[in-house]
C-alpha positions as CSV (number, residue, x, y, z in Angstrom):
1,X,88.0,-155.5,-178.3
2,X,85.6,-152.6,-179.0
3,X,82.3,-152.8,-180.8
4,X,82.7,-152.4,-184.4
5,X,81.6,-149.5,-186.2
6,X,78.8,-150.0,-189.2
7,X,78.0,-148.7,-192.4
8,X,75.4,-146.4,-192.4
9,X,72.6,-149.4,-194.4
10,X,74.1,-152.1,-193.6
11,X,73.0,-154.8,-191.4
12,X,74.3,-155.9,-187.9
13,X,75.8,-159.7,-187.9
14,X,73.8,-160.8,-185.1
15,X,74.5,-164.6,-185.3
16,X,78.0,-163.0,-185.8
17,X,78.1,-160.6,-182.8
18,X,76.6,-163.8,-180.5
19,X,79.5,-165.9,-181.3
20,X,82.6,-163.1,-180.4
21,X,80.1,-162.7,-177.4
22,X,80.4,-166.3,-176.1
23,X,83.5,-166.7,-177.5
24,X,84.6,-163.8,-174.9
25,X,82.6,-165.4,-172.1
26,X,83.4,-169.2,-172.6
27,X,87.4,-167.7,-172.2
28,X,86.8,-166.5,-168.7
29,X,86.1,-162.6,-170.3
30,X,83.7,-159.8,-169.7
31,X,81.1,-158.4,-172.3
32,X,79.0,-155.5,-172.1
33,X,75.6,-156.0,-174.1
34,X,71.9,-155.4,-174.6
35,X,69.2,-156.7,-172.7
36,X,65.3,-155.3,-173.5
37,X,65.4,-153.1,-170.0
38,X,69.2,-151.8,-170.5
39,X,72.7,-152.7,-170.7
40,X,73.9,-155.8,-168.5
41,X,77.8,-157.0,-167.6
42,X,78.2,-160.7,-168.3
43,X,81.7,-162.4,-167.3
44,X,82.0,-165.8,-167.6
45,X,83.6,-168.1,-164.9
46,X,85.1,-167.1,-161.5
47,X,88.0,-164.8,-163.4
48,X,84.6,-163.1,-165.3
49,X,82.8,-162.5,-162.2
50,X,85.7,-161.3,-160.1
51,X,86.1,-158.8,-163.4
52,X,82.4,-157.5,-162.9
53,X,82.5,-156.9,-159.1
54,X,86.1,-154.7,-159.3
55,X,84.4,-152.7,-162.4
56,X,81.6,-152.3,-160.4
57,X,83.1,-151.0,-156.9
58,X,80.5,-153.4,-155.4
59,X,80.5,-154.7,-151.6
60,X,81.6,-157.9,-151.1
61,X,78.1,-158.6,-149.2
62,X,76.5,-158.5,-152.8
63,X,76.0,-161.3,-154.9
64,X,76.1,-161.7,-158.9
65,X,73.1,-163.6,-161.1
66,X,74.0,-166.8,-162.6
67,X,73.2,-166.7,-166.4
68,X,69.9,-169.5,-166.7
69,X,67.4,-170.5,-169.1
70,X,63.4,-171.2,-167.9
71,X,64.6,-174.8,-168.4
72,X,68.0,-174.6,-166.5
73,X,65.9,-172.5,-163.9
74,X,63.6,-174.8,-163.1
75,X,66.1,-177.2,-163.1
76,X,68.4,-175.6,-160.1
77,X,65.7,-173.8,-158.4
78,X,63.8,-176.1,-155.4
79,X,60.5,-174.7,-155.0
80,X,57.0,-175.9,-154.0
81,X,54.5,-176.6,-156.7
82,X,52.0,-174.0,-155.5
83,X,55.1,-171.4,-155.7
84,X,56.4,-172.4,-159.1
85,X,52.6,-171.8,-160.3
86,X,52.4,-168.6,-158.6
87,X,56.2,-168.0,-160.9
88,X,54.6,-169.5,-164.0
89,X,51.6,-166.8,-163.6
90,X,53.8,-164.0,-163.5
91,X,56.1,-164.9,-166.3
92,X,54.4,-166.6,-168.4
93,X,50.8,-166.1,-168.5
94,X,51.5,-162.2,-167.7
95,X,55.1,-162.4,-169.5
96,X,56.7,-160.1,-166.6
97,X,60.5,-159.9,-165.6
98,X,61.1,-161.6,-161.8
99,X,63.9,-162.3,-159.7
100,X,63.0,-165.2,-157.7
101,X,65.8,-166.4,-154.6
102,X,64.6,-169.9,-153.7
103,X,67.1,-172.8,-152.3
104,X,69.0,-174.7,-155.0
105,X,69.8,-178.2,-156.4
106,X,73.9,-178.6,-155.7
107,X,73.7,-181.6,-157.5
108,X,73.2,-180.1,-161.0
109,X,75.8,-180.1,-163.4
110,X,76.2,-176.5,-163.9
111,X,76.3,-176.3,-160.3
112,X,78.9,-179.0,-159.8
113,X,81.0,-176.0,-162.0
114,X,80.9,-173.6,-159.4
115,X,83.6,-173.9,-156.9
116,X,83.4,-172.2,-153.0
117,X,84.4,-169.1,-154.2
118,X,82.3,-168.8,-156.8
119,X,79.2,-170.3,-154.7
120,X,79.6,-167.1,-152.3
121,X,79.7,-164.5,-155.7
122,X,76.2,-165.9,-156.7
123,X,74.8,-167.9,-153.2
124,X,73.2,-166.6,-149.8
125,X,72.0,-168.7,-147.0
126,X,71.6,-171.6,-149.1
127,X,69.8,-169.5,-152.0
128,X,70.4,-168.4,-155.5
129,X,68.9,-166.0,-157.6
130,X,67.7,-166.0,-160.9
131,X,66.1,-163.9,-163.4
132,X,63.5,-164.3,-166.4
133,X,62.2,-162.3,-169.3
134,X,65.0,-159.8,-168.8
135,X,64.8,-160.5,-172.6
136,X,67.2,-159.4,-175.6
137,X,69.1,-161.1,-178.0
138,X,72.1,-161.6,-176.2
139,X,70.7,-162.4,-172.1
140,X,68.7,-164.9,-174.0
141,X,72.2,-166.3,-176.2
142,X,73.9,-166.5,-173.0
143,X,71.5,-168.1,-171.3
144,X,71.1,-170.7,-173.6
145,X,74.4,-171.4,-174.5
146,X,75.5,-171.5,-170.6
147,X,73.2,-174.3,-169.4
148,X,73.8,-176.3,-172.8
149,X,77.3,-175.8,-172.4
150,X,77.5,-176.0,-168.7
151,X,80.1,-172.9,-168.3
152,X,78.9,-170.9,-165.9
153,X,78.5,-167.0,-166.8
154,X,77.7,-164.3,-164.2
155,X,75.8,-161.1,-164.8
156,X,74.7,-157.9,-163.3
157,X,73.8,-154.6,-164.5
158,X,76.2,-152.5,-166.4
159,X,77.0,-149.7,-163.9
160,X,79.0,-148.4,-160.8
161,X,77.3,-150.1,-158.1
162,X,74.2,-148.0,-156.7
163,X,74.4,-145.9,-159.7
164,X,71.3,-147.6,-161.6
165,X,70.5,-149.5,-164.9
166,X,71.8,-147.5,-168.0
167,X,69.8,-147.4,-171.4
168,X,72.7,-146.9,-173.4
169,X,76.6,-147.8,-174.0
170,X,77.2,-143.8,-173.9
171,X,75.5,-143.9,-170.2
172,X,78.0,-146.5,-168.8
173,X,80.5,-145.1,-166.8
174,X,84.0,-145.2,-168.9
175,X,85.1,-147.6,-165.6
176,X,83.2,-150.4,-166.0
177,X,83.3,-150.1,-170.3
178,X,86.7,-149.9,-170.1
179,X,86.5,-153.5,-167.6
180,X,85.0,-154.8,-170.9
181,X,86.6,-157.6,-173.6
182,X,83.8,-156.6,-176.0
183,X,81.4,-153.8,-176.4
184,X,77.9,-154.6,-178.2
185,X,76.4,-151.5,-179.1
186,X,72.8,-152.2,-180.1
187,X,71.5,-148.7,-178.9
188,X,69.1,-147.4,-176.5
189,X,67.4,-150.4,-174.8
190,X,63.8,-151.3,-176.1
191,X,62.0,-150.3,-172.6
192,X,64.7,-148.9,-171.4
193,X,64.4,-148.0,-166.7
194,X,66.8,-147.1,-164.6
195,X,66.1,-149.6,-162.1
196,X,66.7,-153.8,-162.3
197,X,63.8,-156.8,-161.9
198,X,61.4,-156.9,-159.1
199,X,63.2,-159.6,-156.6
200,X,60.8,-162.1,-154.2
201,X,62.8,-164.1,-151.9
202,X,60.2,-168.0,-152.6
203,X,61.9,-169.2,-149.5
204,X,60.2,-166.4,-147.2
205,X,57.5,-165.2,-149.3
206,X,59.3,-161.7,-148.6
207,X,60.0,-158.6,-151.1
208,X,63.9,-158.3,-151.5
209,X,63.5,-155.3,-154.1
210,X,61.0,-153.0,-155.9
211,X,62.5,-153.1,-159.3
212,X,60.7,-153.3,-162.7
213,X,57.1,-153.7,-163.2
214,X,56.8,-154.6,-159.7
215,X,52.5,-153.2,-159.3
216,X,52.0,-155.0,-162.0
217,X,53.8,-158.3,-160.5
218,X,52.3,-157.5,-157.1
219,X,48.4,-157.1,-158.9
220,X,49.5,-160.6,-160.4
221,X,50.4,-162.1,-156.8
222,X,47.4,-160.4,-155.2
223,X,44.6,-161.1,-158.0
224,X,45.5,-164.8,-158.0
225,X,46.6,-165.8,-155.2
226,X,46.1,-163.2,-152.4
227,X,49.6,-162.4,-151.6
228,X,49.9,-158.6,-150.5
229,X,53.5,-157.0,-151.4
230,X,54.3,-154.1,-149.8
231,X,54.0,-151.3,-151.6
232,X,56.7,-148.8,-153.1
233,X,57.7,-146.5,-151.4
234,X,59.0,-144.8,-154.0
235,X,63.1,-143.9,-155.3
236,X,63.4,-141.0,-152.9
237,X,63.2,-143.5,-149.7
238,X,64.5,-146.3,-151.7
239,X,67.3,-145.2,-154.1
240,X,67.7,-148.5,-155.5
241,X,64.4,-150.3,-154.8
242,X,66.1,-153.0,-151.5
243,X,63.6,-153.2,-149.0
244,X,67.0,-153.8,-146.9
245,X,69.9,-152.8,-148.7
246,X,72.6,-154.5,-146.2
247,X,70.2,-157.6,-145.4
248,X,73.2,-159.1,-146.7
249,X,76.1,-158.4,-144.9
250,X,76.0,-161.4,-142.3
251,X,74.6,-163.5,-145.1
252,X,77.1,-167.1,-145.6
């Protein structure tokens, strides 16, 4: 199923669009979409997330991001107090985008969904990552609808592993489109960067990835709480932001 083509004055069905989309994901399928930064892959359930990884070429050693609201976050995502302040600074008070990795509750429902193969797509070491303010209609639709609905969906960013975020459907690689269920073209993204969020491992306190508005995250960190990140060193010795790109590989 491709995206529709529209009329030249006519109006986009968004409530429309938002159904096929979880339609698609609640069946196990793969949708290509818009989020605020650039264009994300969402598949929903194991069959979804095995989908995204193949279109992707990625390495087994990489994990996906499970789909969560700030609610379903804070829900499956054990931190201290003082940490979840230092989380509520950044994205709320200064509205930024953050990957946080912190330990999670196994005991929540959504969870309880997630079988051992589909704990190692999305968990490392007893960690899970999630993701807020990636913004957009449909992220924030899928987000919703998974924790109400408890169906798990899996997400990355739509592109050949390595290759970067891409603003626009025309700047996926045919590969990973063609990998796709449903196409929702919504056009160039709204702050559109070639790189994904800024990633802080709560757990150790440690920068996983320079990503997306990471000096402004680490002025936040060291402005209110004193925390020094280390600073970028830039795409040319970091060509996709991982302060260690295999710190993965021996990860369970």
């Amino acid at each position: 199923m491709t995206d529709q083509q529209v009329a030249t004055g006519k109006r986009r069905d968004i409530d429309a669009d938002i159904a096929a989309m979880w339609e698609v994901l609640e069946g196990g399928g793969v949708v290509l979409c818009q989020g605020n930064l650039g264009y994300t892959i969402a598949g929903g359930g194991k069959e979804g997330a095995i989908r995204i990884n193949a279109a992707k070429g990625r390495p087994s050693y990489k994990r996906l991001g499970l789909m969560l609201t700030d609610v379903g976050q804070s829900q499956i995502q054990i931190f201290e107090r003082k940490k979840r302040e230092m989380i509520d600074c950044v994205t709320q008070d200064y509205n930024l985008p953050l990957g946080m990795i912190a330990r999670y509750n196994a005991d929540h429902p959504l969870m309880k969904q997630l079988d051992e193969e589909m704990l190692r797509l999305c968990t490392a070491n007893g960690t899970i990552s999630a993701t807020l303010n990636m913004g957009g209609w449909f992220l924030n639709a899928i987000n919703t609808r998974s924790v109400e609905d408890m169906i798990p969906v899996f997400a990355s960013s739509a592109n050949r592993s390595g290759n970067g975020v891409k603003a626009r459907v025309e700047d996926v690689e045919p590969e990973v489109v063609a990998a796709c269920d449903l196409v929702l073209d919504y056009g160039p993204a709204k702050f559109p960067s070639t790189i994904a969020s800024t990633q802080i491992n709560f757990e150790t306190m440690e920068l996983i990835r320079w990503g997306v508005c990471a000096d402004s995250i680490a002025w936040v960190l060291k402005r209110h709480y004193g925390i020094d990140l280390p600073a970028d060193p830039g795409r040319d010795v970091s060509p996709n932001g991982h302060v260690n790109e295999f710190a993965l590989m021996d990860a369970e």
